[in-house]
N, C-alpha and C positions, 0 to 999 in steps of 0.2 A: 639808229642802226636797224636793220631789216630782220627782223626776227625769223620769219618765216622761213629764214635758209637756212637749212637743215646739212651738214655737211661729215656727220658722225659716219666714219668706217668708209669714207672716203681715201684713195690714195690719192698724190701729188705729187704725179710723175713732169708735168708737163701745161704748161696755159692753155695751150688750147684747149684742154680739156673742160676746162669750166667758159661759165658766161659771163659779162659784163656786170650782173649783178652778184655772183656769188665771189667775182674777185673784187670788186666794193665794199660785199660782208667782210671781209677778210683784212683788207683794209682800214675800216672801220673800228673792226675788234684790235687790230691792234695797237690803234691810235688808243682807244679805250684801257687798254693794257698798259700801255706806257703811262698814260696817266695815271692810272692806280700805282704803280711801280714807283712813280715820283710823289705822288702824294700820299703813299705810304699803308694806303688803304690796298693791296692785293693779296685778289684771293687765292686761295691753291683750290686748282680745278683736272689737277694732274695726280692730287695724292694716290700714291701705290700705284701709277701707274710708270712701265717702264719700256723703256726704246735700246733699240739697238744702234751703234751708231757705227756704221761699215765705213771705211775709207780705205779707198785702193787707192786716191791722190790726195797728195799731201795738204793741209788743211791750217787756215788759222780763225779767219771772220767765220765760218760754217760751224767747224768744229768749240768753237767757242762758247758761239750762238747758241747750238742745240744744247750744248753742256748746261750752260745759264738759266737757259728758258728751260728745262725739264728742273734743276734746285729749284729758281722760283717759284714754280708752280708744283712743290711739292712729290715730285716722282724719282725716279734713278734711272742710270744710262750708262753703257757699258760700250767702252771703244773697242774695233774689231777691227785693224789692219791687217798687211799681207806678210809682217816677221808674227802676228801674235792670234794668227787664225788658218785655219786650214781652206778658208774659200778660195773656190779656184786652182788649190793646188792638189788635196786628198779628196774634197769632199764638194759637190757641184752645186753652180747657184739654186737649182730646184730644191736638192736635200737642205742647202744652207736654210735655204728661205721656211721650208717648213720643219728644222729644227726650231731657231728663233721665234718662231710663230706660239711655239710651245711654249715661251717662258717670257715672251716681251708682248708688250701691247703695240708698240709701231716698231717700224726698223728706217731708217736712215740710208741711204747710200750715196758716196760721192766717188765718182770715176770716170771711167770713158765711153764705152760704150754704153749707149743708153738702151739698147739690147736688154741689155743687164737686168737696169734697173725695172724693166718693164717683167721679165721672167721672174725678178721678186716679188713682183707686185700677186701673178699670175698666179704662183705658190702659196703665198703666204700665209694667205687669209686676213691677217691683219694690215692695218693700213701702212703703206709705205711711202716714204718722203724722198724728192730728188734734191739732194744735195751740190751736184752740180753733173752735168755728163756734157760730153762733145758737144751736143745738140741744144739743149736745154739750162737753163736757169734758174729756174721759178722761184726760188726762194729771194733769189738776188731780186729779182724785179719785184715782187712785194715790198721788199726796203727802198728800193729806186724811187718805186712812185708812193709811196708815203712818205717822203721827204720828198719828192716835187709837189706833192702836196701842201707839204709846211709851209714851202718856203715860194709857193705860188695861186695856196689856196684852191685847186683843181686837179681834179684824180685825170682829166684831160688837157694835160700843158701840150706846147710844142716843144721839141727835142731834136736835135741830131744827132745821132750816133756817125761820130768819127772815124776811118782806119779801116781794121781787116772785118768787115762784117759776115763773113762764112761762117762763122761756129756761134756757139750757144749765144753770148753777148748780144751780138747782131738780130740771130732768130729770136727770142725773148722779146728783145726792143720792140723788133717790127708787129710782132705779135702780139706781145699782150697792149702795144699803142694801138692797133688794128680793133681788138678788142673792146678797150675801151673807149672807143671815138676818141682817140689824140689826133693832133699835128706828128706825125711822123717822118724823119727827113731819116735816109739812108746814104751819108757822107762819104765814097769809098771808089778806088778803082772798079771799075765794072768786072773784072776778074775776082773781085774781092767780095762781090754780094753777095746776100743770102740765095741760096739753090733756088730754083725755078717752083721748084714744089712747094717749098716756103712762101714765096712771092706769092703763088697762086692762091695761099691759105689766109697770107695775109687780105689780100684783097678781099677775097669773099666775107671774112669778118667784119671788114670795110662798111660794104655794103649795108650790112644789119644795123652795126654801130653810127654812120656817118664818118669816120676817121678820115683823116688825109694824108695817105701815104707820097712818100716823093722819094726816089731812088734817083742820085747823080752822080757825076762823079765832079762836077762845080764846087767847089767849098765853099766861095763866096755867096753862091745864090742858095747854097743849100744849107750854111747854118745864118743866112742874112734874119735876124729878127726871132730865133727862137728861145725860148726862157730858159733852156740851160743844154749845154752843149755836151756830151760825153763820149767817154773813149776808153779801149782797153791796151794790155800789152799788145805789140807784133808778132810775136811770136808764141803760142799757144801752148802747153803745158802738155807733152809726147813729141812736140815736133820737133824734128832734128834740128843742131846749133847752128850747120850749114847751111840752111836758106836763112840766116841772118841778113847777110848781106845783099840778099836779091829782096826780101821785104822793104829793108830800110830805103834802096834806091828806090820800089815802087810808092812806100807809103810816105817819103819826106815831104812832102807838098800838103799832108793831112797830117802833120804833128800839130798840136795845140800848144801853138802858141801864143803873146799878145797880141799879135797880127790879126792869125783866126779870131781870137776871140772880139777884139773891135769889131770884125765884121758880121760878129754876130749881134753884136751891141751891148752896151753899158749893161744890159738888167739880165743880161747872160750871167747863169751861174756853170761851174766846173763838175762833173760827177766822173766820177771812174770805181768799177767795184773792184780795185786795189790787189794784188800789190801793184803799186807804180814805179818804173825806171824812172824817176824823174830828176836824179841825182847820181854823184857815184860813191856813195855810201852800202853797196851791195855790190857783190861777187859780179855779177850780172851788167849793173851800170858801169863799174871799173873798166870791163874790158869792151863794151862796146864805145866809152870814151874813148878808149886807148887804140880799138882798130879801127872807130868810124868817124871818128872826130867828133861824136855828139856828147858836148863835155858837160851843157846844162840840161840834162834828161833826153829821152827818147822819144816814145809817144807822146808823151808831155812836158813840157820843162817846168824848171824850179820856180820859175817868176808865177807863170798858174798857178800851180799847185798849189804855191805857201801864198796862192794873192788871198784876200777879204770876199772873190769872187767863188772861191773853190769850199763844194760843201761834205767833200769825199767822208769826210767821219761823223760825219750824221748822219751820212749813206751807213757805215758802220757801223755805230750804233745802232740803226734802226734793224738790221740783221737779226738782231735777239729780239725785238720787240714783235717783229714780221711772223719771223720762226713760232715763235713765242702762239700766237694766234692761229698759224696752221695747226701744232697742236693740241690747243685749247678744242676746236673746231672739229677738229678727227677722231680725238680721241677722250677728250674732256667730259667732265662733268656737265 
C-alpha cells in the first residue's frame, strides 16, 4: 500500500475530487481492514473520535455501515434526521455545519442536493463525508470496486452499468471507471445518460488514466464480454410514482435478465447497490407486478439476483469495510 498518501482532514464529497492513486490508497486500506476485522487482529484508529451522521433520505447499507465502522474502530456517532433535528427547518446548513464542528470530528451527510453536502463541507471545518446525494456516490463505488477487485483481481475490470444512468449510480460508475483506467460501457437510452458535463469530465480523466469509455444504447454490444454487469432501481428516491410507467416502457429492453446476461457472458458477475425490486416481496414490487405485469422483478429479475452469478452482498458487506477506511484516512490515527 502507498504510504505516502496522506489524506488526513480531507472531505469526501465526490470522485472526482481525488486521483487514481489516492482512490487505490483507499482501496487498499480497506482490503487491509477487512482482513484485520476477519482475522481478528483490528486496531481502533478511531478511538474518541466522533461523527455526525445527517440523513435527510432514508438509509440502510450507509447508515449501517458508518454505525459499524465508527464501534469498530473504537469512536461514537450520533444519528441526525429531519423528525429529530432542526437542519433545514429552524437552524441553516451553514449554522448546522459549524455547530457539529464544535463537538464531532467528521459529519456524514445523505440526501439530495448535493449543494448541500458541499455548504457542509465549506462550514465546517472538519471533514465531511457523502453519504449518497442526487449527483454523487462515492462511498458506494469504494465497495463496487473492491469487490470487483475480489472477484476479478483488478481495481481496472470492464463493467456496464445498465438502465437509467442520469443520477449519481451512472456519474460515479463513469467517473470513478474514467479515473481509474477501466473498461467502462454506459448501457442506457440516450435520454438516460449521464449530462453532457459529466461525459466531458469523464473523458478528460480518460485521457490521463487510459480508460475506455463507451456510451450506447446496444445492450448486446455494450455489455458483450464485460466482468460484471450492473444496475440500479428505475425510479430514483424523490421522483414522483407517475413516471413509473413511462420509465418502465423506455428501460424494458435493459432489465437484467438471463438473456442480458448470456450476452454478456458466462464470467459476467451481477452487482446492484440495492435495494432491488427484484421480487414482490416489497410494497413497491407488489404493485408494479400487479399494474405492469412485471411479476419476476423489475430492473432485475429473481433468476439473476438469487443466480451463483450475482455478488450484490459482498457489494454489501464491503460498505463498512470501504466506509470503514475513508475514515480511518480522514480522520484516524
Amino acid at each position: 500500500m502507498t504510504d505516502t498518501i496522506d489524506l488526513r482532514g480531507r472531505d469526501f464529497l465526490a470522485e472526482k475530487d481525488f486521483s487514481a492513486e489516492e482512490l487505490t490508497y483507499l482501496l487498499e486500506l480497506a482490503a487491509q481492514l477487512k482482513h484485520e476485522r476477519a482475522s481478528g487482529s483490528e486496531i481502533q484508529r478511531l478511538a474518541g473520535r466522533g461523527i455526525a451522521l445527517i440523513f435527510e433520505k432514508t438509509s440502510t447499507r450507509t447508515r449501517i455501515s458508518f454505525e459499524a465502522a465508527i464501534a469498530h474502530q473504537g469512536g461514537f456517532s450520533t444519528v441526525l434526521d429531519p423528525a429529530s433535528s432542526q437542519i433545514g427547518h429552524k437552524e441553516s446548513i451553514a449554522d448546522t455545519a459549524r455547530v457539529l464542528a464544535r463537538v464531532y470530528d467528521g459529519i456524514e451527510y445523505r440526501g439530495a442536493e448535493h449543494s448541500t453536502v458541499e455548504q457542509l463541507a465549506e462550514y465546517a471545518g472538519v471533514p465531511v463525508f457523502n453519504g449518497l446525494t442526487d449527483t454523487w456516490h462515492p462511498t458506494q463505488m469504494l465497495a463496487d470496486f473492491l469487490t470487483m477487485h475480489e472477484h476479478a483481481g483488478s481495481f481496472t475490470p470492464s463493467f456496464a452499468y445498465v438502465g437509467d444512468a442520469r443520477f449519481n449510480m451512472g456519474n460515479s460508475l463513469l467517473i470513478t471507471g474514467a479515473i481509474l483506467g477501466a473498461d467502462v460501457r454506459i448501457v442506457a437510452p440516450r435520454s438516460l445518460w449521464p449530462s453532457e458535463e459529466i461525459q466531458a469530465l469523464a473523458r478528460e480523466r480518460a485521457q490521463e488514466s487510459g480508460a475506455q469509455l463507451t456510451l450506447t444504447e446496444d445492450v448486446t454490444d455494450g455489455v458483450r464480454g464485460v466482468d460484471f454487469v450492473h444496475t440500479d432501481v428505475w425510479v430514483s428516491m424523490g421522483e414522483p410514482k407517475d413516471v413509473w410507467a413511462e420509465r418502465i416502457e423506455l428501460l424494458k429492453p435493459y432489465r437484467v435478465d438471463s438473456r442480458l446476461m448470456a450476452a454478456a457472458g458466462e464470467q459476467a458477475k451481477f452487482m446492484h447497490c440495492l435495494p432491488a425490486y427484484h421480487d414482490q416481496n416489497t410494497d413497491i414490487g407488489r404493485s408494479i407486478a400487479d399494474e405492469f405485469g412485471l411479476t419476476d422483478g423489475v430492473e432485475v429479475t429473481s433468476e439473476v439476483f438469487d443466480s451463483p452469478a450475482s455478488i450484490v452482498f459482498d457489494q454489501a458487506e464491503n460498505r463498512l469495510h470501504t466506509i470503514k477506511a475513508v475514515l480511518v484516512a480522514t480522520i484516524g490515527d
